[in-house]
Wavefront OBJ file of the C-alpha trace (Angstrom):
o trace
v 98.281 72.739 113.236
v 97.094 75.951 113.476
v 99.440 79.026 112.630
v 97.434 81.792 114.072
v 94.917 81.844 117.336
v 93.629 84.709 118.925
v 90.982 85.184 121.344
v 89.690 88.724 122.749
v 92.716 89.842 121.432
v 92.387 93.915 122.003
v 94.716 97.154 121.352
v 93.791 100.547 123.191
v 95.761 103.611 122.686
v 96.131 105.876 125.440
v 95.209 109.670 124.068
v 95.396 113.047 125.964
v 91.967 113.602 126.716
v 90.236 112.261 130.007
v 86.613 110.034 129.714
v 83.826 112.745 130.435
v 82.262 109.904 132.566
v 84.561 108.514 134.920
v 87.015 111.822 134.469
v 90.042 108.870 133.718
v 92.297 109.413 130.899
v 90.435 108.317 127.954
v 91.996 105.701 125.506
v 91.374 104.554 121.683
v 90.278 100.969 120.868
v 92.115 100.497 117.674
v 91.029 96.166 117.791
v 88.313 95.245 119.540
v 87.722 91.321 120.563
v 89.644 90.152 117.529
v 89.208 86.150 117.333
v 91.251 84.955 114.205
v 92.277 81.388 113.051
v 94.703 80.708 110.555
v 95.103 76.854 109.351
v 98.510 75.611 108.310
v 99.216 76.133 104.859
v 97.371 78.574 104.304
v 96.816 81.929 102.572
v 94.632 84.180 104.717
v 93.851 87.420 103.569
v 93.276 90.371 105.825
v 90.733 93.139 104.743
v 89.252 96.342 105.389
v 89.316 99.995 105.119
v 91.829 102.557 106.267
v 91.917 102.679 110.103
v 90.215 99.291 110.381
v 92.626 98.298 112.392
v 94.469 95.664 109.930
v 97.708 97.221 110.776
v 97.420 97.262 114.776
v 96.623 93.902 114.271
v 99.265 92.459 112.216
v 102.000 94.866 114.002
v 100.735 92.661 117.429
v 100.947 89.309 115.587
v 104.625 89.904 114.130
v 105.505 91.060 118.009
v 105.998 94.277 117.223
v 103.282 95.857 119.077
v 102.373 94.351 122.423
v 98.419 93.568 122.760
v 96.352 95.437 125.422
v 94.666 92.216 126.288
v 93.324 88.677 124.703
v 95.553 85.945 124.479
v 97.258 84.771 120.901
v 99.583 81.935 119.842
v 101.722 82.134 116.714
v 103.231 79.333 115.238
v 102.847 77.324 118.262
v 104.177 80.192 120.332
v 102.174 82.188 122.819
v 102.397 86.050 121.910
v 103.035 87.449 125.198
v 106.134 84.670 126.455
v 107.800 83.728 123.898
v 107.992 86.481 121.407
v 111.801 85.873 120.538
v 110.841 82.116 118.730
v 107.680 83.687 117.118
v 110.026 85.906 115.524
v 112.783 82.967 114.653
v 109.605 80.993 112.720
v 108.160 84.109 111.127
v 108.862 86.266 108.157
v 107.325 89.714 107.612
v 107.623 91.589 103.980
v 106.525 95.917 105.794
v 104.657 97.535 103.177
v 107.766 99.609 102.339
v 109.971 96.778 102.577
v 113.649 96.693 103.664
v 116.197 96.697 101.220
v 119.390 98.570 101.641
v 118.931 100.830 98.202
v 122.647 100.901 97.749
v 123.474 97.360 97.862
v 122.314 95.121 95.316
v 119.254 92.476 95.648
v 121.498 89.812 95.947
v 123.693 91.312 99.037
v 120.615 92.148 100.549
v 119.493 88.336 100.603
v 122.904 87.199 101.780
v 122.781 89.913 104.533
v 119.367 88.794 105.780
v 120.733 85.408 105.658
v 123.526 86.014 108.020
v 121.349 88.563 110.704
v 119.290 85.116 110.653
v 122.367 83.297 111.518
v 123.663 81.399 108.226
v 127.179 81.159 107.578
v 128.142 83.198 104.666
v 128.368 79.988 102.647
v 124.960 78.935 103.379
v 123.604 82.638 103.183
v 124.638 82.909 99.627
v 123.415 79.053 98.565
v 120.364 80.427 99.873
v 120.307 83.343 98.041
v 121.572 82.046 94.365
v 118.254 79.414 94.760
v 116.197 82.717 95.832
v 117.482 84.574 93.043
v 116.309 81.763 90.145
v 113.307 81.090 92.216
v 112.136 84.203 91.821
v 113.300 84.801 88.212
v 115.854 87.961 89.620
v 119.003 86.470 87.546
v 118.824 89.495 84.989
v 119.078 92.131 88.082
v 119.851 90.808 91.435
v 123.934 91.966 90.645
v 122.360 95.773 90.049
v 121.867 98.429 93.216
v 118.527 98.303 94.683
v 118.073 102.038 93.489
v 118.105 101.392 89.700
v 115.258 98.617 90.470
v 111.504 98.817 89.095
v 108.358 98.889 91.535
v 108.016 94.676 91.014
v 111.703 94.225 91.329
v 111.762 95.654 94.552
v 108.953 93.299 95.851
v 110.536 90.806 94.807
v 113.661 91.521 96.438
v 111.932 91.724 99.770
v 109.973 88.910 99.255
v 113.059 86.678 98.915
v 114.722 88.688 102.393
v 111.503 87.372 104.156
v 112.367 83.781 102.948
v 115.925 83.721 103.776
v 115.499 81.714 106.807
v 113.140 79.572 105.508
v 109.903 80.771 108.096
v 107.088 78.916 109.022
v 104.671 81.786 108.613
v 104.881 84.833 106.097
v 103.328 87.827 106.587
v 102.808 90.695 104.075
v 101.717 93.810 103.775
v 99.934 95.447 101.048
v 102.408 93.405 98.957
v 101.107 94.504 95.418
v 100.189 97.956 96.310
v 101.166 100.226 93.477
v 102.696 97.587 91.272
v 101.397 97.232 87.354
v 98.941 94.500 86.679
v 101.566 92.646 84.756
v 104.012 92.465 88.125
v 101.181 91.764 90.593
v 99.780 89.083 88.494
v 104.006 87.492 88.601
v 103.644 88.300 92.216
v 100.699 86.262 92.778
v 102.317 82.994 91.206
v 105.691 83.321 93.616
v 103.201 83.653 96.474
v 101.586 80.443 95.046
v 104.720 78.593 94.667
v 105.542 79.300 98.227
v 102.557 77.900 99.780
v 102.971 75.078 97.490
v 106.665 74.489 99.593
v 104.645 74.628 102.836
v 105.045 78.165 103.981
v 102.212 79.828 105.780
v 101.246 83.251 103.815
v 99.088 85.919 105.804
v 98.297 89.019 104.017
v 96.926 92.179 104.009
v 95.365 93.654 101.088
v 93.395 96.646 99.270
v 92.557 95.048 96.167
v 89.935 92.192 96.655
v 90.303 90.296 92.945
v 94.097 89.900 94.569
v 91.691 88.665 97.980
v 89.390 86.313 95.929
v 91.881 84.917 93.556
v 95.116 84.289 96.536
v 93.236 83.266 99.404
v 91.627 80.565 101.108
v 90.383 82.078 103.836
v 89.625 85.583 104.446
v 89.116 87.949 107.524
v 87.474 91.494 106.911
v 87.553 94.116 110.248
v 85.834 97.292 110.259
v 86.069 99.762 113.081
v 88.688 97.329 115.088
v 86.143 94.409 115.183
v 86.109 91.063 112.247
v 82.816 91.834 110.642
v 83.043 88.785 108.251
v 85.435 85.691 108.413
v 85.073 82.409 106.016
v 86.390 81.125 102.342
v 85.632 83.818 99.528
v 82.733 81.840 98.571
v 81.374 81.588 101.478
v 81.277 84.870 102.111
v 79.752 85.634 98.727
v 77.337 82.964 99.172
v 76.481 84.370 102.749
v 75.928 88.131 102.079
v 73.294 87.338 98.784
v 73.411 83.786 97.307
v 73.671 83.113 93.302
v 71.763 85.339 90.487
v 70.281 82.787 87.801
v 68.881 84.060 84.763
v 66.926 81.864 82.301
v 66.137 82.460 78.965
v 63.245 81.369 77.271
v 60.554 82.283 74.902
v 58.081 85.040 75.899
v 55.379 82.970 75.482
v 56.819 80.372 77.992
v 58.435 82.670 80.114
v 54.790 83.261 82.662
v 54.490 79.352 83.418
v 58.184 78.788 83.717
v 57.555 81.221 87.057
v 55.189 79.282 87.659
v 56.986 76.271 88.090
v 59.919 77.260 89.555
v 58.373 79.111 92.120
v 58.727 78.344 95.487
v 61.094 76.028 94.761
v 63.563 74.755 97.655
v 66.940 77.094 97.450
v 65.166 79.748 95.751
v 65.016 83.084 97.652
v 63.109 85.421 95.219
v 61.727 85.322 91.461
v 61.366 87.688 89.132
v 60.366 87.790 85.348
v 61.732 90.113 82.701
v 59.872 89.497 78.960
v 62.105 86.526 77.633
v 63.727 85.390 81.011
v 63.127 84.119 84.357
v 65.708 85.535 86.992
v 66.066 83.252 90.429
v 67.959 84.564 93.451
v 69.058 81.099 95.196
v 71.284 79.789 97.865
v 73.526 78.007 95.782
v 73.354 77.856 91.545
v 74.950 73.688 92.053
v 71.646 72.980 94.073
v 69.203 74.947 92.274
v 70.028 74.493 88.552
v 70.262 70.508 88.618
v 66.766 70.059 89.666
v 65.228 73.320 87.963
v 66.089 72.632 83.977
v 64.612 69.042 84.016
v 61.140 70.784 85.647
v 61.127 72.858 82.869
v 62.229 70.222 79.863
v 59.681 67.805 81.619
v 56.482 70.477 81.300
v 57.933 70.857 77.551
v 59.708 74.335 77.870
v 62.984 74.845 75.706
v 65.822 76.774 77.579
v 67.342 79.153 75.429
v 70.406 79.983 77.683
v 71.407 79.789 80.900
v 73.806 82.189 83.124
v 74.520 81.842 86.713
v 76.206 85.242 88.534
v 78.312 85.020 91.193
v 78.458 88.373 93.927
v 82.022 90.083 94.510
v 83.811 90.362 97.236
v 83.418 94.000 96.412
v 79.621 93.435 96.907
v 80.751 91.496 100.121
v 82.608 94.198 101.597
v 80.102 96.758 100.815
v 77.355 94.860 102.721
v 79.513 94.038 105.338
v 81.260 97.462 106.545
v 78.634 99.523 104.574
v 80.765 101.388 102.395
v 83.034 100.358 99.328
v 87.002 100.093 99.296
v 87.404 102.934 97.254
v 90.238 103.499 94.684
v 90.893 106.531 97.184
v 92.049 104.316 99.584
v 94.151 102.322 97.611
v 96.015 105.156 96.126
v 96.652 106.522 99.921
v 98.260 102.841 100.770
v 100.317 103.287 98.123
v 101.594 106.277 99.357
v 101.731 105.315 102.866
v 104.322 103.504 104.740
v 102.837 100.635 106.529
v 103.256 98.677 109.281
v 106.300 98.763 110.643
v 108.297 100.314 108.294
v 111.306 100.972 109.422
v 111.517 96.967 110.126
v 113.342 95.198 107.879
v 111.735 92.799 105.568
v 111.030 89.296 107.330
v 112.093 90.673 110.300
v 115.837 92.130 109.754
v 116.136 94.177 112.416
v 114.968 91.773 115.510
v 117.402 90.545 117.990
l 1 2 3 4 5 6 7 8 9 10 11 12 13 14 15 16 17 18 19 20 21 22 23 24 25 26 27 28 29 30 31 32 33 34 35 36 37 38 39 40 41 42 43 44 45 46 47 48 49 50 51 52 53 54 55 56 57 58 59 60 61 62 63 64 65 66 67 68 69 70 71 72 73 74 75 76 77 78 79 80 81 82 83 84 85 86 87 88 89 90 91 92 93 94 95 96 97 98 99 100 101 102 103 104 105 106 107 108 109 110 111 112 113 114 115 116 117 118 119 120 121 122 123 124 125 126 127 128 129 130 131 132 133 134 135 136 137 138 139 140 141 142 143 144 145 146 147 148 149 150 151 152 153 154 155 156 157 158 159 160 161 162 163 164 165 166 167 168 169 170 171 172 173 174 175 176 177 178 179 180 181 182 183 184 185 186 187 188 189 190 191 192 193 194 195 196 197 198 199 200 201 202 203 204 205 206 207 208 209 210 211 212 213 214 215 216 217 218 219 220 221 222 223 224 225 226 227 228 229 230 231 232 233 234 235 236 237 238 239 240 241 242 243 244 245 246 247 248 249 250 251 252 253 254 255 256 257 258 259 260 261 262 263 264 265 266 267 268 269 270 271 272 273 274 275 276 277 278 279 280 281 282 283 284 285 286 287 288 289 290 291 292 293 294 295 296 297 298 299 300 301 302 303 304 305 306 307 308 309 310 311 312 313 314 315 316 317 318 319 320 321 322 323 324 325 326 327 328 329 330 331 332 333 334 335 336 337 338 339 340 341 342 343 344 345 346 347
């Protein structure tokens, strides 16, 4: 089943000033054509730079925006009709989260529980599993206010599980948090698509992008400039870097051989090496070394180089997702806010 369809699927603001052609008020395309597909079971990762249009997007798919046009179907549910059982199968973690601060994590779980529609016992049987699920026993009794950056995500985290959804979405969910909470972070995330939930997410830090998700979706200027698996995607943009070592005195006739070669793109020599840009290292390097052993050339080492999604994104939009822009998510407030965590305040 598929979580996630769009098609066309478009958001124009309306702004003050008229079109200088047809003298009409003008309006801002925030998405343009957005055509997304997210598989069941899933992690999905949404990128791009501020004002992409990531969070237009993702406030449309969690019904909290409507769409200008394009048609959509979330969990099974079209986006325009039936907005109220999107919302019943979905869970959304804002960027900011939701957390009363003066009520402790584990009220907070038992009160998203119950705004879902659990009975208080079933609210708080959900919430004790949450609470050792998540390794929150040593704080969830303690005021949201005395909690830690990774505390707190974790805390909202569990309120956008409460009622067990379908389909998680998150928003810059490790923004700001140490390397030792994001990397805890990641495993939770891990152990809830392992139990069948659904996990789209947006993100500034691509390592989190490349080591989380199976599929990824990067916009730029409102449109998806790039969509496939990480690897893909690095494979796509500029292929495997192979670099083999060899004696100097071997190193002109080893060109010589693997020139031309099918899979390689380009060849180039440095005094003890021969580097290879290829399609894919698996293809290339299986039928390359035996050339070489066969025409009596030792191999001194071999070292295959993968591109980054940095190097992806860069390519792709032009520009690099600066620490700049990090920094000014982490300071920001999100989508949606003022929304509670997986959806608290719907009716």
């Amino acid at each position: 089943m598929d979580m996630i369809v769009t098609q066309g699927l478009c958001k124009t603001f309306k702004s003050k000033g008229k079109d200088k052609g047809t003298g009409k008020d003008a309006g801002v395309e925030a998405v343009r054509d957005v055509d997304l597909r997210v598989r069941e079971g899933e992690i999905y990762g949404f990128l791009g730079p501020n004002g992409a249009g990531k969070t237009t997007t993702m406030r449309m798919l969690t019904t909290l925006m409507a769409p200008t046009r394009g048609t959509a179907t979330v969990v099974g549910h079209d986006l325009f009709r039936e907005s109220r059982r999107i919302r019943q199968d979905i869970g959304y973690v804002s960027q900011k989260g939701g957390a009363y601060e003066y009520a402790s994590g584990y009220e907070n779980l038992v009160l998203q529980g119950r705004l879902y529609g659990l009975t208080r016992a079933e609210a708080r049987d959900k919430a004790d599993r949450i609470v050792l699920q998540f390794d929150m026993a040593d704080y969830a009794r303690r005021i949201v206010q005395t909690y830690s950056g990774g505390q707190r995500r974790h805390v909202d985290l569990g309120m956008g599980v409460m009622h067990d959804p379908k389909l998680l979405f998150l928003d810059e969910p490790t923004t700001g948090l140490d390397p030792h909470s994001r990397a805890r972070f990641w495993d939770v995330i891990r152990t809830l698509r392992r139990e069948g939930i659904t996990i789209f997410l947006t993100t500034h830090y691509l390592d989190e992008a490349d080591q989380l998700c199976d599929a990824l979706c990067i916009m730029d200027h409102g449109r998806v400039v790039a969509a496939g698996s990480p690897e893909e995607l690095k494979r796509e943009v500029s292929g495997d870097v192979v670099e083999i070592g060899l004696d100097p005195a071997n190193v002109a006739q080893a060109a010589g051989l693997l020139e031309g070669m099918g899979g390689v793109c380009s060849l180039e020599t440095t005094e003890n090496s021969v580097k290879l840009l290829v399609e894919s290292g698996e293809t290339v390097l299986p039928a390359a070394l035996p050339r070489l052993v066969q025409a009596g050339i030792a191999v001194a080492r071999v070292e295959m180089k993968r591109p980054t999604l940095d190097e992806v994104f860069q390519k792709v939009t032009g520009r690099a997702l600066t620490e700049a822009e990090i920094e000014a998510a982490a300071g920001g407030g999100g989508a949606g806010s003022g929304a509670g965590s997986g959806g608290g305040g719907w009716t």
